[in-house]
C-alpha positions in Angstrom: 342.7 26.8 184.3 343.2 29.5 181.4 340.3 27.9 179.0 338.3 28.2 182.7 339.2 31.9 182.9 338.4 32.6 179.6 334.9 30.7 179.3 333.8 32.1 182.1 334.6 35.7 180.9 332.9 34.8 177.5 329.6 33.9 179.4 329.3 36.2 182.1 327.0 38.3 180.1 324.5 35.3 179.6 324.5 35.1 183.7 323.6 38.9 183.5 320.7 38.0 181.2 319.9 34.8 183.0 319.3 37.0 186.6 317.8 39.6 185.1 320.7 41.8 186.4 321.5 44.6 184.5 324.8 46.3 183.8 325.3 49.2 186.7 327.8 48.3 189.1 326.4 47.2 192.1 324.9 44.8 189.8 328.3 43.4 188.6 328.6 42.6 192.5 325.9 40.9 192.8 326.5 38.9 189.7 329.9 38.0 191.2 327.8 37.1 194.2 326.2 34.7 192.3 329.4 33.4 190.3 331.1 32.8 193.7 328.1 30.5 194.7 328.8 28.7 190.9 332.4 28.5 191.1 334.0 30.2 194.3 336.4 32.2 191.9 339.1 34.2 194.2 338.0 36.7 192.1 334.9 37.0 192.7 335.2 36.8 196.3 337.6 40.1 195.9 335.1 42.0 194.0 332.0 41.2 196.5 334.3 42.6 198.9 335.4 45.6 197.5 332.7 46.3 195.2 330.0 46.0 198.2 332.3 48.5 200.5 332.3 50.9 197.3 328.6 50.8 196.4 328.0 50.9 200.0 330.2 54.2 200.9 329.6 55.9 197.4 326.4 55.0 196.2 324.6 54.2 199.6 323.2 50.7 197.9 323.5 49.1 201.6 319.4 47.8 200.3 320.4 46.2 197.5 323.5 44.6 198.5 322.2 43.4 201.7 319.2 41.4 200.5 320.7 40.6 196.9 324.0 39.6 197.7 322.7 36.3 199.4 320.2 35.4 197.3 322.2 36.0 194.3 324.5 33.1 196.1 322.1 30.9 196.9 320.7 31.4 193.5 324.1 30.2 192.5 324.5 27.1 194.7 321.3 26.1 193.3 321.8 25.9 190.1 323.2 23.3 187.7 326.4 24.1 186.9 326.6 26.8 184.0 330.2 26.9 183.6 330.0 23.9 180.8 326.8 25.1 179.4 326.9 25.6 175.5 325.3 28.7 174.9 325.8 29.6 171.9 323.4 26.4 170.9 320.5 28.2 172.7 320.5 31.3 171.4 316.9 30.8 170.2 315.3 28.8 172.6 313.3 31.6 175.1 314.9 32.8 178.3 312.0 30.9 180.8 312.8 27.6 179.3 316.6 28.3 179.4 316.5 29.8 183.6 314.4 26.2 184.2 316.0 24.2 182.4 319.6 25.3 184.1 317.2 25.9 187.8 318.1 29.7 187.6 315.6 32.5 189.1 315.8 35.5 188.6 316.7 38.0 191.3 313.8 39.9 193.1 313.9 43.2 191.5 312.5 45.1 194.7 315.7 45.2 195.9 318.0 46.0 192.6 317.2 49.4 191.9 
């Protein structure tokens, strides 16, 4: 379970890059909404709980959450799983071939910003 913890902590950045998610933080939500949909991490679950309340209350991102949160899950129950993807061997293949070969797309960006 450690090596788990720790891979998945080495690649969360690639999921970033592989949604097209940036790095403000309603967007770490939504990548943990999509994380959960991979792996259903306790952790993750947490943070889309807290994290949506916050950006909600504070940052009045109800747009964004609302519509991304789901997708961003079912963008993570489709895909193959990523968990025991070898990333560092595809550093130089391009990012389209990479999202289709793995069945990721990338979040609609209408409702991110």
């Amino acid at each position: 379970m450690a090596y788990l913890m720790r891979r998945f902590r080495q690649t969360h950045d690639v999921w970033h890059a592989l949604l097209g998610l940036g790095i403000l933080g309603h967007e770490e939500v939504i990548i943990h909404s999509f994380s959960f949909g991979q792996l259903r991490l306790p952790v993750s679950a947490m943070i889309m709980t807290f994290g949506t309340l916050k950006h909600i209350v504070l940052e009045r991102r109800w747009g964004a959450l609302r519509h991304s949160l789901r997708e961003a899950y079912d963008v993570g129950r489709a895909a193959e799983p990523l968990l025991e993807v070898t990333w560092e061997d595809q550093w130089a293949d391009p990012i389209a071939d990479v999202r289709a070969r793995y069945n990721v797309r990338v979040l609609e960006r209408q409702w991110l910003d």
